[in-house]
C-alpha positions in Angstrom: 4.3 20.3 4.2 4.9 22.4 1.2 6.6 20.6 -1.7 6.7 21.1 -5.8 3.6 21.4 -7.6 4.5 18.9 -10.0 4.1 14.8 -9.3 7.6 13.1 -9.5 6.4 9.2 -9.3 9.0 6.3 -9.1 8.3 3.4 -10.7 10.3 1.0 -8.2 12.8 2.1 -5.3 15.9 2.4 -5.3 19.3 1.5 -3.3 19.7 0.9 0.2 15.5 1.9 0.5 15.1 -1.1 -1.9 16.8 -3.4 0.7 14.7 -1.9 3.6 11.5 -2.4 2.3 12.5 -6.3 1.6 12.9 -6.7 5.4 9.2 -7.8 5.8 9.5 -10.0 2.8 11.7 -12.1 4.3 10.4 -12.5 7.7 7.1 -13.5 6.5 9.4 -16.0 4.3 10.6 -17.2 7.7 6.9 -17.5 8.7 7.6 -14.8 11.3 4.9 -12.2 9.9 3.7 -12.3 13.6 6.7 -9.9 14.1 5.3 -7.5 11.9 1.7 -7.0 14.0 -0.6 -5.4 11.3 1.9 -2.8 10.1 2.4 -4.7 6.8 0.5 -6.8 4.6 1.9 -9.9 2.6 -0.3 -10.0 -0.4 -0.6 -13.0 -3.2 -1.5 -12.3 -6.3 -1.0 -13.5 -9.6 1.3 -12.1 -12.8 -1.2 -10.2 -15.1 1.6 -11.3 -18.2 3.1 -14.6 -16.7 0.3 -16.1 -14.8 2.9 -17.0 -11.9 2.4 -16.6 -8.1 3.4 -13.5 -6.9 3.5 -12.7 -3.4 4.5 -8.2 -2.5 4.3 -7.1 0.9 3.2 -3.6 1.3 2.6 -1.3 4.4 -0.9 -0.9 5.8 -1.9 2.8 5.6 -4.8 1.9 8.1 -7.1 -1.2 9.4 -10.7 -0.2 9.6 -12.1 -1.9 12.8 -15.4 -1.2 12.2 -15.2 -2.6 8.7 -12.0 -5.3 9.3 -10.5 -4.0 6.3 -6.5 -2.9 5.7 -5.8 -0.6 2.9 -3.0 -0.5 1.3 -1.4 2.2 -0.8 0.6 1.9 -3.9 3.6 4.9 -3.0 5.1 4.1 -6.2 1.8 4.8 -8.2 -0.2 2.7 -10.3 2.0 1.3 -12.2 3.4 -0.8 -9.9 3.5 -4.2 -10.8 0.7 -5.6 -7.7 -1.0 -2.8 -8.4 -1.3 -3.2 -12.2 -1.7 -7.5 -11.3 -4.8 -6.8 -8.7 -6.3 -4.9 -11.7 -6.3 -7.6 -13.8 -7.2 -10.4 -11.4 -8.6 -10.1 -7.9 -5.7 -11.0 -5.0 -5.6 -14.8 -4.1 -4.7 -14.6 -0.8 -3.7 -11.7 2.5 -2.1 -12.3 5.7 -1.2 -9.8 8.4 0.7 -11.2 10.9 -0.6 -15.1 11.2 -3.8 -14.5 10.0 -4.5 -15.9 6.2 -7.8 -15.3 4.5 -9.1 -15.3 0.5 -9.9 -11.4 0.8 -12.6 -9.4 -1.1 -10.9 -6.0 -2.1 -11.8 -3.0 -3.6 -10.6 -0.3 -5.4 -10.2 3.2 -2.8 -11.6 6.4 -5.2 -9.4 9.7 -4.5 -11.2 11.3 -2.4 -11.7 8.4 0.0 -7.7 7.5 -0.2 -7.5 10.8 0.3 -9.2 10.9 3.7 -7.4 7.9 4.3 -3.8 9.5 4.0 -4.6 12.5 5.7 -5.4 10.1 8.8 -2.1 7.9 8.2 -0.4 11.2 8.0 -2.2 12.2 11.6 -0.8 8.9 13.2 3.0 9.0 11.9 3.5 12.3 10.5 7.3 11.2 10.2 6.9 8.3 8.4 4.8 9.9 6.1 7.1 12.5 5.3 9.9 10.8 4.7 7.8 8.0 2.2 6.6 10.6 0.8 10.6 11.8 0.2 12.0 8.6 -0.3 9.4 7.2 -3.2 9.9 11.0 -4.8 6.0 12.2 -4.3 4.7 15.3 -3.3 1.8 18.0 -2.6 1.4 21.4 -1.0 0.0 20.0 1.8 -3.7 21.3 1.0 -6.9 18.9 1.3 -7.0 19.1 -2.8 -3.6 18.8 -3.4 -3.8 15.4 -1.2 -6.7 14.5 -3.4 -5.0 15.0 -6.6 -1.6 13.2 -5.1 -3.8 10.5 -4.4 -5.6 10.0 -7.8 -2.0 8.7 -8.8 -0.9 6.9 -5.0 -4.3 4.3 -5.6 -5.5 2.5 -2.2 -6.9 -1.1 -2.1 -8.9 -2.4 0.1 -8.9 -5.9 1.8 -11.6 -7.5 4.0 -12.8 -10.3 4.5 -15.6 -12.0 2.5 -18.2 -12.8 5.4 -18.0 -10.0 6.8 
């Protein structure tokens, strides 16, 4: 995949994508995040400014069996709003699919969300692609341009706490 040197980040999609990516919002609203499987993540967190109860559902980049973990990606970059609210206060609560838990989390360094994308990228070159498109980010499709993308695309981690 060979794309422009420079990164073009979004801060928040746009148009019809916008709607799209609300689609797993509201099913978990409709307590239906079964529907999902563990595709996507519905993540509770609170307002870094406002203190309120926010609740973002984002797309798991990949669920570690072997550690239990989902990571997460911010496509937008790290100013997005959950992003920016998870560094400020740890998440209060994850669900994928039914299952609810308090979640320990942890902050995915570069080269590690690196690794991680290239894998994701592996599994649904597609989708990965057209993300990649659709949230306006980009790299020349070498193992450090990934690691440089990914320095401003920051994973979090999720597991459990008794694990």
């Amino acid at each position: 995949m060979r794309l422009p040197d420079r990164f073009s980040f979004r801060q928040k999609p746009r148009g019809v994508f916008r709607h799209v990516l609300h689609v797993p919002d509201h099913l978990y609203s409709l307590h239906l995040g079964r529907l999902l499987g563990d595709r996507f993540l519905l993540l509770t967190h609170r307002g870094r400014r406002s203190g309120l109860v926010r609740r973002t559902t984002v797309e798991v980049v990949e669920h570690d069996r072997s550690t239990g973990e989902y990571i997460v990606c911010s496509g937008t970059g790290p100013r997005a709003d959950w992003y920016l609210n998870l560094k400020a206060a740890p998440a209060l609560e994850v669900q994928v699919g039914a299952h609810r838990w308090v979640p320990r989390q942890r902050f995915l360094d570069a080269a590690e969300a690196a690794r991680r994308f290239a894998d994701y990228e592996h599994d649904h070159p597609g989708t990965a692609r057209r993300l990649l498109e659709l949230m306006g980010n980009s790299y020349d499709g070498t193992d450090s341009g990934r690691v440089a993308m990914m320095a401003h695309m920051p994973m979090v981690a999720f597991g459990e706490r008794d694990r």
